[in-house]
Short mmCIF file of the C-alpha atoms (twelve columns), coordinates in Angstrom:
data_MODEL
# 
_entry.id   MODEL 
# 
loop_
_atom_site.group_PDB 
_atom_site.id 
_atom_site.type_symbol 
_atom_site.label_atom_id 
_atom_site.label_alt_id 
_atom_site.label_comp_id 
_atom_site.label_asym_id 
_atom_site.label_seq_id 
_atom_site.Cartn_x 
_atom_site.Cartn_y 
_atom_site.Cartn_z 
_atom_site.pdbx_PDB_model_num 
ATOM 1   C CA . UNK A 1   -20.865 6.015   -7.883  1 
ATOM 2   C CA . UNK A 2   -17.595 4.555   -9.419  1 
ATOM 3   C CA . UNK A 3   -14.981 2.262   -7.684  1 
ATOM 4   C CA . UNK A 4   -11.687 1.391   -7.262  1 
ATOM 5   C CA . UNK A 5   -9.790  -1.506  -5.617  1 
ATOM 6   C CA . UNK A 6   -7.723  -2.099  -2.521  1 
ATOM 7   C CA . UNK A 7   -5.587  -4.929  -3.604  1 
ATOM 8   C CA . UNK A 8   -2.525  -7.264  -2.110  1 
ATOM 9   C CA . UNK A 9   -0.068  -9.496  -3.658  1 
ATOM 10  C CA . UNK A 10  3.396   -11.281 -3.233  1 
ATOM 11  C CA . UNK A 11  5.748   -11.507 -5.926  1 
ATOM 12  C CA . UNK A 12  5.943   -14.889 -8.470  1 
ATOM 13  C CA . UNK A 13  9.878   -14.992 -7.155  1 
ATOM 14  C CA . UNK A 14  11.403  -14.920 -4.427  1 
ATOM 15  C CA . UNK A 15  12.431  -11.428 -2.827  1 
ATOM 16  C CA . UNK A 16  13.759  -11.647 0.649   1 
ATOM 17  C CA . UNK A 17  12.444  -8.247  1.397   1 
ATOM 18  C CA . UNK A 18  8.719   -9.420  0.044   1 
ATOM 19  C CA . UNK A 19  9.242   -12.674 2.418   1 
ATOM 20  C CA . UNK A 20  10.645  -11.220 5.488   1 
ATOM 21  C CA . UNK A 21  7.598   -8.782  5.594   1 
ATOM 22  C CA . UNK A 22  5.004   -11.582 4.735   1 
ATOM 23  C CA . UNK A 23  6.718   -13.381 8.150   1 
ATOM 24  C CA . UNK A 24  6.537   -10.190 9.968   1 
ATOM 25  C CA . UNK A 25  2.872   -9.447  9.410   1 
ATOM 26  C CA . UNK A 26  2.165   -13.322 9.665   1 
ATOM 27  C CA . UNK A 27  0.267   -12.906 6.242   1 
ATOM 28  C CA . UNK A 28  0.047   -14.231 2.848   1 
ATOM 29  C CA . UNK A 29  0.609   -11.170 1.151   1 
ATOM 30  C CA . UNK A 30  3.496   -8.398  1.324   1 
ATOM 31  C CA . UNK A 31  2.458   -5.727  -0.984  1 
ATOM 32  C CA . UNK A 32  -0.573  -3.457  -1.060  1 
ATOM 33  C CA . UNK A 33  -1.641  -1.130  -4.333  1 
ATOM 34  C CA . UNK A 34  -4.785  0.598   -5.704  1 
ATOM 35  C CA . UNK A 35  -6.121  -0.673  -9.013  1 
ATOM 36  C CA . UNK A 36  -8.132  1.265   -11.698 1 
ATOM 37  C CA . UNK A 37  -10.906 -0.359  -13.885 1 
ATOM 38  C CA . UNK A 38  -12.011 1.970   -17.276 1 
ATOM 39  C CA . UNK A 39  -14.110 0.865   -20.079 1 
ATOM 40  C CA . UNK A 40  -11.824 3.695   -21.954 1 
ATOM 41  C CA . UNK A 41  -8.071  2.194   -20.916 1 
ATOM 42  C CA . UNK A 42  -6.252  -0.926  -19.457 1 
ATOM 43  C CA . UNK A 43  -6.644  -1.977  -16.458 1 
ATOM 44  C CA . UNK A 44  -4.124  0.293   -13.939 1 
ATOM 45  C CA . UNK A 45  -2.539  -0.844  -11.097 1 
ATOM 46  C CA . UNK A 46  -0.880  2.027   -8.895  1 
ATOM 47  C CA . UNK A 47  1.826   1.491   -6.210  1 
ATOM 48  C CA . UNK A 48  4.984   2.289   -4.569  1 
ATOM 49  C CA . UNK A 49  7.473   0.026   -5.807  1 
ATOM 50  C CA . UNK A 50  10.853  -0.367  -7.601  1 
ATOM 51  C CA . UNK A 51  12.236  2.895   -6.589  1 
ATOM 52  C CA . UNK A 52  9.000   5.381   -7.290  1 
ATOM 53  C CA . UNK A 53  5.465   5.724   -6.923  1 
ATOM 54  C CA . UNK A 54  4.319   4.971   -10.171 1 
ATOM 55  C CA . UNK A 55  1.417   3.399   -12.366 1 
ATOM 56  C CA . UNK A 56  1.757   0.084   -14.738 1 
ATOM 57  C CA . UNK A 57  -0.678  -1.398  -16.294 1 
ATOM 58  C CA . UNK A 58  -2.963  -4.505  -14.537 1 
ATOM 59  C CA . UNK A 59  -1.539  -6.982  -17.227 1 
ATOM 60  C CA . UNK A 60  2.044   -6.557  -16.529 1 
ATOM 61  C CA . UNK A 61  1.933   -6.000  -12.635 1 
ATOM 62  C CA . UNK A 62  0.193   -9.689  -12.883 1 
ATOM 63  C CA . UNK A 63  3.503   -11.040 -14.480 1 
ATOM 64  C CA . UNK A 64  5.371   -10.351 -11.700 1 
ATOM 65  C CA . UNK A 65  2.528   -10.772 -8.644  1 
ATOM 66  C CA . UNK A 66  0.336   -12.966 -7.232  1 
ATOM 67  C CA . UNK A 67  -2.644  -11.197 -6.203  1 
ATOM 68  C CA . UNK A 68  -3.802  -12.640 -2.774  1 
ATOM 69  C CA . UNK A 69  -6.756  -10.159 -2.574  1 
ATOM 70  C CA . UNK A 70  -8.203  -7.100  -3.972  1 
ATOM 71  C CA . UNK A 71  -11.310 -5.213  -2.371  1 
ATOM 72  C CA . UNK A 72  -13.737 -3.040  -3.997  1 
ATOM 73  C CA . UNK A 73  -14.257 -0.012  -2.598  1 
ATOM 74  C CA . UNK A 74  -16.647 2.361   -3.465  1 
ATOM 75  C CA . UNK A 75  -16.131 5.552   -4.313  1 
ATOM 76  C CA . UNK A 76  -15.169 8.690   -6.888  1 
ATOM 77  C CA . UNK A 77  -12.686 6.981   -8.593  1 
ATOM 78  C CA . UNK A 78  -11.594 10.492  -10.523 1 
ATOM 79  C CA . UNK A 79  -11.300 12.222  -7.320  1 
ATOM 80  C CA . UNK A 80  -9.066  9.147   -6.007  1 
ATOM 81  C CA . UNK A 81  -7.399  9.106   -9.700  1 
ATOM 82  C CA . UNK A 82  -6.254  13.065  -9.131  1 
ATOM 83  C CA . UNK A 83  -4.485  12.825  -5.829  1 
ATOM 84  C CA . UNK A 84  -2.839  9.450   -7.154  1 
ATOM 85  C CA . UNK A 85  -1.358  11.414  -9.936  1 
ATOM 86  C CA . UNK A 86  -0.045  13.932  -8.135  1 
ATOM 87  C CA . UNK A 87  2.217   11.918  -6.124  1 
ATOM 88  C CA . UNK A 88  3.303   9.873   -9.361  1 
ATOM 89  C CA . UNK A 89  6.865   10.255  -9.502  1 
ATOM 90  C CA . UNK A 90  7.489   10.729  -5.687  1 
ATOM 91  C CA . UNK A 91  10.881  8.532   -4.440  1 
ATOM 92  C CA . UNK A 92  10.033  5.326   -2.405  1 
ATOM 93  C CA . UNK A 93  11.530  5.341   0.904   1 
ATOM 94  C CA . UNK A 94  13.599  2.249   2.521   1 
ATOM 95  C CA . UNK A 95  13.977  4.002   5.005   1 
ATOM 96  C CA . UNK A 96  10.313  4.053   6.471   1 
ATOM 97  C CA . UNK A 97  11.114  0.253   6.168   1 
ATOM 98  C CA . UNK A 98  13.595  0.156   9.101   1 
ATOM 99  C CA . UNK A 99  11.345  2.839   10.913  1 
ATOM 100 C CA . UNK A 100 8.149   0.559   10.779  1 
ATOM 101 C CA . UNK A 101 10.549  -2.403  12.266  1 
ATOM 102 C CA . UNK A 102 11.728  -0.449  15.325  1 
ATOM 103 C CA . UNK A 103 8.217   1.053   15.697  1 
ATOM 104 C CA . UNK A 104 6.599   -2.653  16.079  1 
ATOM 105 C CA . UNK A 105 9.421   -4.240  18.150  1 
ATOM 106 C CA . UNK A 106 9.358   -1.736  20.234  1 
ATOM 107 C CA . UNK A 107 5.416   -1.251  20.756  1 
ATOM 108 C CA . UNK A 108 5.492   -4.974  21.301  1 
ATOM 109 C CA . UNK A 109 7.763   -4.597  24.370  1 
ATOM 110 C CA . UNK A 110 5.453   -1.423  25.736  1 
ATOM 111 C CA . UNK A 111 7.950   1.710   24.232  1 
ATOM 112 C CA . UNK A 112 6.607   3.694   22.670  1 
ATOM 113 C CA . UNK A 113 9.035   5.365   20.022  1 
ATOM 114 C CA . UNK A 114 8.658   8.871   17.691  1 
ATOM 115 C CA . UNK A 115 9.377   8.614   14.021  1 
ATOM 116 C CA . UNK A 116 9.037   11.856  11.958  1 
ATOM 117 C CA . UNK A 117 8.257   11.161  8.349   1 
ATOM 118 C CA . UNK A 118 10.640  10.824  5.629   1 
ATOM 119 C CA . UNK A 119 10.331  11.923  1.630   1 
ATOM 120 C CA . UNK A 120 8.854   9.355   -0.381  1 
ATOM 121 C CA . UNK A 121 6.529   6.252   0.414   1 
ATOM 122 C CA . UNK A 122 6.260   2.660   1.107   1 
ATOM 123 C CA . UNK A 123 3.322   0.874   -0.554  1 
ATOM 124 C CA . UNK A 124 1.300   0.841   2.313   1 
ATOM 125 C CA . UNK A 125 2.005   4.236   2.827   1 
ATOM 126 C CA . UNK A 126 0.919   5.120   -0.285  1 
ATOM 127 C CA . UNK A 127 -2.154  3.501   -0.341  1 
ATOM 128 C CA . UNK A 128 -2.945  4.100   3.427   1 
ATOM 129 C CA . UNK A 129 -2.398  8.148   2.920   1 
ATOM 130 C CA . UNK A 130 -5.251  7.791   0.205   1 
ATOM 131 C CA . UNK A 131 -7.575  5.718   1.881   1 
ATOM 132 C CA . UNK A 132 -7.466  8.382   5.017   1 
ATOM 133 C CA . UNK A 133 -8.304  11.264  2.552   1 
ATOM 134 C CA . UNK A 134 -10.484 9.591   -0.165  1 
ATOM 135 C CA . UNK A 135 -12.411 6.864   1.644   1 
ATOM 136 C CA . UNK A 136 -12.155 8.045   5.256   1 
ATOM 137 C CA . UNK A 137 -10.304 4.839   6.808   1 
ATOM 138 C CA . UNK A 138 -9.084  5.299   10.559  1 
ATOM 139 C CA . UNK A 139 -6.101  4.155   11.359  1 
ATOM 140 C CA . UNK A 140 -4.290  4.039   14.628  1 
ATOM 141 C CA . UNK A 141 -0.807  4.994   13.631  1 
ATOM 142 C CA . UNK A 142 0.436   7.439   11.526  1 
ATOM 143 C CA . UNK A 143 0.351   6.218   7.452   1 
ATOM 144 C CA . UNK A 144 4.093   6.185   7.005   1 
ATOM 145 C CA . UNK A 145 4.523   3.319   10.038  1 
ATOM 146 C CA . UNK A 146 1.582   1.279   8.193   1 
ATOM 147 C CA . UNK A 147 2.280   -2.552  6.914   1 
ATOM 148 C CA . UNK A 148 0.154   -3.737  4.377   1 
ATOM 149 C CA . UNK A 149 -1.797  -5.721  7.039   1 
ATOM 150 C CA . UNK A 150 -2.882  -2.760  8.968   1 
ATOM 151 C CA . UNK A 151 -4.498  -1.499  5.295   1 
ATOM 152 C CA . UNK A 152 -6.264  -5.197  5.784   1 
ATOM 153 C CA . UNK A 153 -6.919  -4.849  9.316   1 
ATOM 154 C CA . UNK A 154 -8.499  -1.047  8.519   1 
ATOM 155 C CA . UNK A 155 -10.773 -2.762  5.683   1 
ATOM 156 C CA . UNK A 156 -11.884 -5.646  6.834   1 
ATOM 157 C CA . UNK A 157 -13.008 -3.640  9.874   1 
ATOM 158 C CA . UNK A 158 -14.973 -1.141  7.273   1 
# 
């Protein structure tokens, strides 16, 4: 059996965005990605960030991140490695952002509200959409309204 790992981080500077969400979820970390170990290549760390899903290598996402956790997760790490490439390249989406906002302020006030999904992804998206297919993770809302902590919550609870 191979592996992969769940990880999360917060950036080395200060990003409104990265600190407002870190308040929101009450956690240390704002930012959620799937890293790749080889004895072949580098070190990859895949994510939605900076405009597009995309891959960069463990080194350089270090530069810019603090990691605040990473989990290792067993499983076929080529299977995982195939679906992750063929969403390479997809858009990230602000948008789902805003959605995930309204969805929690108004869940926390007993509404529930109906958000159809947009094009692109969201870190936690991202990495919640392949956790449901490739490791089998539960979740109780649909991927594109997930926060990094509810990728947490889901493995912690696995």
């Amino acid at each position: 059996m191979s592996y992969i790992y769940i990880g999360f981080s917060y950036p080395n500077k200060f990003k409104i965005g990265a600190w407002l969400l870190r308040v929101w979820q009450k956690s240390d970390y704002s930012h959620t990605y799937i890293r790749f170990d080889s004895e072949k290549i580098e070190s990859t760390v895949y994510h939605a960030a900076h405009g597009m899903v995309h891959f960069k290598t463990y080194e350089n996402f270090i530069k810019e991140n603090n990691i605040i956790q990473e989990f290792k997760i067993d499983c076929d790490k080529y299977t995982c490695l195939k679906h992750c490439i063929k969403l390479a390249g997809q858009d990230y989406s602000k948008l789902e952002l805003l959605k995930i906002a309204l969805y929690d302020i108004f869940m926390n006030i007993g509404i529930k509200l109906k958000f159809q999904d947009d094009a692109g992804y969201i870190c936690s998206e991202l990495v919640g959409e392949i956790a449901k297919k490739e490791l089998k993770l539960r979740f109780e809302k649909p991927t594109f309204l997930l926060t990094p902590k509810d990728i947490w919550i889901a493995l912690m609870e696995n």
